[in-house]
C-alpha positions in Angstrom: 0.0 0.0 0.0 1.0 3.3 -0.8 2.8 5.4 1.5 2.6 8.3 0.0 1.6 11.9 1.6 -1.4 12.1 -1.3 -2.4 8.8 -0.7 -6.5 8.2 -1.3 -7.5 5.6 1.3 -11.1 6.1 -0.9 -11.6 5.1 -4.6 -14.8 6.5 -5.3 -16.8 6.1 -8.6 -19.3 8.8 -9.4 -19.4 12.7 -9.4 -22.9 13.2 -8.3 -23.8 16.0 -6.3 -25.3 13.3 -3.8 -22.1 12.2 -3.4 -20.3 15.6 -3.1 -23.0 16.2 -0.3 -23.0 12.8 1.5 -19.9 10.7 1.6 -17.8 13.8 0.7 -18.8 15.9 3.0 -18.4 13.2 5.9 -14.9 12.4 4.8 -14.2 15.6 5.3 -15.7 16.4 8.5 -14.8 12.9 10.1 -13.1 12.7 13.2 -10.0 11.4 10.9 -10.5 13.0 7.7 -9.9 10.7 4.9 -8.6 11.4 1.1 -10.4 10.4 -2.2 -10.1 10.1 -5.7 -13.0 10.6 -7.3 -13.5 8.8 -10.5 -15.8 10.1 -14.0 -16.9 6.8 -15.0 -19.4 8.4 -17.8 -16.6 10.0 -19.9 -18.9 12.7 -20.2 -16.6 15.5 -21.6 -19.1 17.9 -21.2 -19.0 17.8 -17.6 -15.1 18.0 -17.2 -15.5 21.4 -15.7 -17.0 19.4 -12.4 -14.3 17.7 -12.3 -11.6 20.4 -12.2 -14.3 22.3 -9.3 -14.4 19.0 -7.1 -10.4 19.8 -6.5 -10.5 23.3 -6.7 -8.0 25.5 -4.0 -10.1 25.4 -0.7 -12.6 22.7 -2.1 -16.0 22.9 -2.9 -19.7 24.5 -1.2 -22.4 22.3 0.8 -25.1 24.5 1.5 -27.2 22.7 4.2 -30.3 24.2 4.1 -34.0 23.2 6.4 -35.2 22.1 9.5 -33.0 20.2 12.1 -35.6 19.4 15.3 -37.6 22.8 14.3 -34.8 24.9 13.8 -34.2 26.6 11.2 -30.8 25.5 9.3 -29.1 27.6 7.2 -25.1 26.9 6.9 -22.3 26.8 4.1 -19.4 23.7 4.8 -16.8 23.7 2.7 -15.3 20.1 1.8 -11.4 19.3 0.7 -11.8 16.0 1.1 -11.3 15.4 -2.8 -7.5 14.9 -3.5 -7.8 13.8 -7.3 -10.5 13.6 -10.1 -10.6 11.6 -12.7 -12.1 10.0 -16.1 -12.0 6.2 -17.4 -12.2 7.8 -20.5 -8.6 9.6 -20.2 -7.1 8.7 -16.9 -7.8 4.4 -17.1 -3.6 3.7 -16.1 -3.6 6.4 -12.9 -6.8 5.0 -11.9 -5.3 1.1 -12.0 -2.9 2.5 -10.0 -4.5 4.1 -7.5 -6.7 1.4 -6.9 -3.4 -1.0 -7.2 -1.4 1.2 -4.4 -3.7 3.2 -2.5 -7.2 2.5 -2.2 -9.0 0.6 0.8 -12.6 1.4 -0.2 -14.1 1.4 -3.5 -17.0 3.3 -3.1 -19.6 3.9 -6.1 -23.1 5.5 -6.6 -23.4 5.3 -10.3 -27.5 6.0 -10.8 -30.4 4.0 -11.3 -28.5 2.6 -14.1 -25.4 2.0 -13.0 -25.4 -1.7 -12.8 -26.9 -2.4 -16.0 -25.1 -4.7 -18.5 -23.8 -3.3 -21.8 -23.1 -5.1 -24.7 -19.1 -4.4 -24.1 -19.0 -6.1 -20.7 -17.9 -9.3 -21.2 -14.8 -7.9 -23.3 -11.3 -9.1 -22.8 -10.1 -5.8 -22.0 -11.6 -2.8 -20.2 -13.1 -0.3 -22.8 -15.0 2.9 -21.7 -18.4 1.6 -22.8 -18.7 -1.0 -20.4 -20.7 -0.6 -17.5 -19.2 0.2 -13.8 -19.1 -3.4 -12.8 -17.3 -4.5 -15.8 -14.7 -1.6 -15.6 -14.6 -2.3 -11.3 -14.0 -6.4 -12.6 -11.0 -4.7 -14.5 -9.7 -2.8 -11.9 -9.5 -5.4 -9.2 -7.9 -7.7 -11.7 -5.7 -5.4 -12.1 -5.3 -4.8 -8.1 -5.0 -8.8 -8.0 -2.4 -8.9 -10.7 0.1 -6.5 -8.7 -0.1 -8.3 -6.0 -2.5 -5.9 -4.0 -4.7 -7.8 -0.7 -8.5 -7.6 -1.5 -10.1 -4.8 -1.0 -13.7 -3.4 0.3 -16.1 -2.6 -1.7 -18.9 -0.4 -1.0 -21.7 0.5 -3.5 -24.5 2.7 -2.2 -26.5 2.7 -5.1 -30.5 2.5 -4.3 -30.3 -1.6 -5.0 -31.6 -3.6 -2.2 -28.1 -5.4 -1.1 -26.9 -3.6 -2.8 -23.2 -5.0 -2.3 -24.2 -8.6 -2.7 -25.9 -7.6 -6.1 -22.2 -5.8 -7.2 -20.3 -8.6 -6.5 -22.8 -10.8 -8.5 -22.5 -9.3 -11.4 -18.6 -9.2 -11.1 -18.6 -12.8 -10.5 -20.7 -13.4 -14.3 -18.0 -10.9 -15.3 -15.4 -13.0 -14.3 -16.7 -16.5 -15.6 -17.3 -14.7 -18.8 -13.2 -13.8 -18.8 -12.7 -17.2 -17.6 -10.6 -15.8 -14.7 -8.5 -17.8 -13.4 -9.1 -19.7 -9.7 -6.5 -17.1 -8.1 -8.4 -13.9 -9.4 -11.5 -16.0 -8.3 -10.2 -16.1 -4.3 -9.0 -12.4 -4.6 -12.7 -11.4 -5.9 -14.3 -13.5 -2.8 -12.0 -12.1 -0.9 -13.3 -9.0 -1.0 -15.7 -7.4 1.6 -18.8 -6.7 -0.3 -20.9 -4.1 1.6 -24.7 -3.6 1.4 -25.5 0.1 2.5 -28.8 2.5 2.4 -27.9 6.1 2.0 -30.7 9.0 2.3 -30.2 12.8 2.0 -32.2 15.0 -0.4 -29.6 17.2 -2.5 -31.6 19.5 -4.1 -29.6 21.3 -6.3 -26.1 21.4 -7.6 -23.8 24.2 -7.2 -21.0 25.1 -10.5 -18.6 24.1 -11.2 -19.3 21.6 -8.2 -20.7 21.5 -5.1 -24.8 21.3 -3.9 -27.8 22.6 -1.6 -28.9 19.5 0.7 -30.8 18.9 3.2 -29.9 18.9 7.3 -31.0 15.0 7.6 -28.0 12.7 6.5 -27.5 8.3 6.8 -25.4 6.4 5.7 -26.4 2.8 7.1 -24.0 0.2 6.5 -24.7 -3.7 7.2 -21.7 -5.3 9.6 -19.7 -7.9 7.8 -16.5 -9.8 8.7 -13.5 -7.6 8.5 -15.8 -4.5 7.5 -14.1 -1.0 9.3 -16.0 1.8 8.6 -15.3 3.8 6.1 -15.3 7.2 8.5 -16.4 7.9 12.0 -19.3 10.3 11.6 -22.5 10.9 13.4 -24.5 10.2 10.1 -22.5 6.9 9.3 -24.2 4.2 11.2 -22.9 0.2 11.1 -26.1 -1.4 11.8 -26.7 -5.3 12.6 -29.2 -5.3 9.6 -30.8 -2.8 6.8 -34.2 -4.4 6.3 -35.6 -1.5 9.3 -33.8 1.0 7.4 -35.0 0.3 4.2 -38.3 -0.4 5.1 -38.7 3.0 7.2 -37.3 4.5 4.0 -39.1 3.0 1.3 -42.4 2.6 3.3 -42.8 6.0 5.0 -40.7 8.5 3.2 -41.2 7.2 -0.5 -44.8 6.2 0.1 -45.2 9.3 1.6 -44.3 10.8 -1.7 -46.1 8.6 -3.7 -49.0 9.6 -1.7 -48.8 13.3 -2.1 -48.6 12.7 -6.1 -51.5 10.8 -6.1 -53.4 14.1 -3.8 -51.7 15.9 -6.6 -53.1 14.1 -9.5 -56.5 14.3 -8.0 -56.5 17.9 -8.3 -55.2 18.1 -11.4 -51.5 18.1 -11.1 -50.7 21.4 -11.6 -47.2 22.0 -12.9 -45.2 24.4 -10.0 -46.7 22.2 -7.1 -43.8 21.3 -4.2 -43.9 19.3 -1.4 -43.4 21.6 1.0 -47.1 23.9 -0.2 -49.2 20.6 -0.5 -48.1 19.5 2.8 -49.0 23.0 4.4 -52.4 22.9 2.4 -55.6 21.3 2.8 -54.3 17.8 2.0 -52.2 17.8 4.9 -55.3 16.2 6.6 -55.3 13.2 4.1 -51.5 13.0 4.7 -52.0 12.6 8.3 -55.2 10.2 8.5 -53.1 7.5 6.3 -50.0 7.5 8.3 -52.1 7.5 11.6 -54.7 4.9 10.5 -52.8 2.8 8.5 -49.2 3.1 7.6 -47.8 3.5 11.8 -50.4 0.7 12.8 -49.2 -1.6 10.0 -45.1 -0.8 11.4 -46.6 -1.4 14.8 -48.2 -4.8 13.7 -44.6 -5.8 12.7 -42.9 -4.6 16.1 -41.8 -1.7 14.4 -44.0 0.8 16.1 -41.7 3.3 17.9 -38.7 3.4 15.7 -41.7 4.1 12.3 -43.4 7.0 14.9 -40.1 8.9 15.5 -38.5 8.7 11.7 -42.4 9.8 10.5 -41.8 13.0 12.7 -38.4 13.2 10.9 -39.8 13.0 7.9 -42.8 15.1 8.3 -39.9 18.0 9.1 -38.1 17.2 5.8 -41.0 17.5 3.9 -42.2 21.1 5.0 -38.4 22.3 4.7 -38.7 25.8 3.7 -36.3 26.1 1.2 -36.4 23.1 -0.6 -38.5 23.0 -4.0 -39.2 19.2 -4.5 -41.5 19.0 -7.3 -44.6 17.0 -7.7 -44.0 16.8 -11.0 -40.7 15.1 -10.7 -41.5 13.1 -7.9 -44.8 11.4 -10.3 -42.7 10.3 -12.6 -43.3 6.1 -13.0 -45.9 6.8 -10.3 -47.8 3.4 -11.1 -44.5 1.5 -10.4 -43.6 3.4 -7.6 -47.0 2.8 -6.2 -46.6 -0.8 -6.5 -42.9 -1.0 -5.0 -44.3 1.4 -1.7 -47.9 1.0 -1.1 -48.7 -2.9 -2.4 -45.3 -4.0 -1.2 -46.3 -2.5 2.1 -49.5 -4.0 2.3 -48.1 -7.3 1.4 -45.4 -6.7 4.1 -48.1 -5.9 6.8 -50.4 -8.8 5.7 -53.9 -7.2 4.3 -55.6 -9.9 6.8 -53.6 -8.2 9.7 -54.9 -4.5 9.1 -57.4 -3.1 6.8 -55.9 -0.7 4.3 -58.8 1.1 2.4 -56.7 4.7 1.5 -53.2 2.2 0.6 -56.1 0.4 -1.3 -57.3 3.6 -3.5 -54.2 4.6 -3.9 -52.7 1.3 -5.8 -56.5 1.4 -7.3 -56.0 4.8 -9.2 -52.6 4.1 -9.8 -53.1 1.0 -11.9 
């Protein structure tokens, strides 16, 4: 491993403003800050100019902006944590290297599509139109080739298990390179991590930089060897993410999906946020199906308290004052949405367990 002074404990791949606001931010404000490379994977020349801001003299604005326990927040951080950034596209031997010498976390949030085979992926040799796993499968041969002890990696895309997903596909990768049974041992090696993340970012800053939200988490499930990746109050280890993922998916996306469906009813209109429907009217339809049926369902599965306190979280989140979270934007694929919060919930709960006539309506209209 590396010894030198601009060593990057953390490979990261992806330059989203989620990630300059989340894991950046927290490497930089951690009780050890740690160094990263950040890594293009896109080759989008168009966006180079993010690229140079992310390691700009003095780094790069977080504006943290909302309600924290019915304050008012309203702060600027500035985060340094980015050492390097680079592109598959131009840099592909610095980052081999890096990941070779330095890196002890390979950290990714590549998008909804990010995991998504390409035609290129089961190519001999690394090529910029493969997806991320197949370029990660190239890089930790690479790592494996020098010599270099496997490493952790930690995706927090918005995958359920989302590390034992990755390192499926890498593994189809591999058979499809016919790696060899060493490469084979280094890749289940590896400490495959499944993590939730959760922090509305909404809007970026140029060249680089974002407006988010006070609420931050970063849950990650314990694993054999795991260390986390920074100690932070908003980076959790947790014995298991099913809670977290359900309080997530069932109370603050439902929650969404809910308001777009009071939304639709009255006839979507275009400008709508979350924070003016929830201080309208609605508010009282809002209410009724959390307290009728979406806290009674938690509290059927023994998830009463912890679903009470993170509804007041997010009831606080979604009247933050200066956050404009369109309806519009949160509607779109309502009818699967719908499906994956409020049938998935009622299947969860057991519809014999608890009547759900509003959960009910909702997937009714939806479908």
């Amino acid at each position: 491993m590396s010894t030198h002074p601009n060593a990057t404990p953390i490979l990261q791949f992806g330059t989203s403003r989620f990630l300059q606001a989340h894991a950046d931010l927290f490497f930089c404000e951690a009780n050890e800050p740690r160094r990263v490379t950040v890594v293009q994977s896109s080759g989008d020349a168009a966006r180079a100019h993010r690229l140079a801001g992310l390691t700009r003299e003095g780094g790069y604005e977080v504006r943290i902006r909302g309600l924290s326990d019915g304050a008012v927040v309203d702060e600027t951080r500035r985060v340094d944590s980015v050492t390097r950034a680079l592109s598959t596209a131009t840099d592909w031997d610095e980052i081999v290297r890096i990941a070779s010498e330095e890196a002890q976390i390979i950290l990714s949030n590549t998008g909804d599509a990010g995991f998504e085979p390409k035609p290129d992926d089961e190519a001999p040799e690394p090529a910029q139109a493969m997806s991320y796993p197949a370029k990660l499968f190239h890089v930790l041969a690479a790592r494996h080739r020098t010599g270099g002890a496997p490493v952790t990696i930690m995706p927090t895309e918005l995958i359920s298990n989302n590390g034992a997903v990755l390192k499926a596909r890498i593994m189809e990768i591999a058979a499809a390179n016919r790696a060899d049974d060493g490469l084979l041992a280094f890749l289940e090696g590896c400490i495959w991590v499944n993590s939730l993340v959760d922090r509305i970012v909404s809007e970026p800053l140029e060249p680089a930089g974002a407006v988010a939200e006070p609420y931050a988490l970063w849950a990650i499930e314990k694993t054999p060897g795991l260390v986390a990746p920074c100690l932070h109050s908003d980076v959790k280890l947790v014995d298991d993410l099913k809670p977290y993922e359900r309080l997530k998916l069932y109370i603050l996306n439902l929650g969404h999906s809910a308001l777009v469906d009071l939304w639709r009813q009255r006839g979507a209109p275009e400008a709508e946020v979350v924070r003016e429907i929830v201080a309208g009217p609605d508010r009282a339809a809002l209410d009724a199906l959390f307290a009728e049926e979406i806290l009674p369902g938690f509290a059927a599965k023994g998830m009463g308290e912890e679903a009470r306190a993170y509804l007041a979280t997010t009831l606080e989140r979604m009247e933050n004052p200066f956050l404009d979270h369109r309806l519009a934007d949160i509607a779109q694929n309502h009818r699967q949405k719908v499906m994956r919060r409020m049938k998935a919930f009622r299947e969860w709960v057991g519809p014999e367990a608890l009547p759900m006539p509003r959960v009910g309506a909702i997937i009714d209209r939806a479908a």
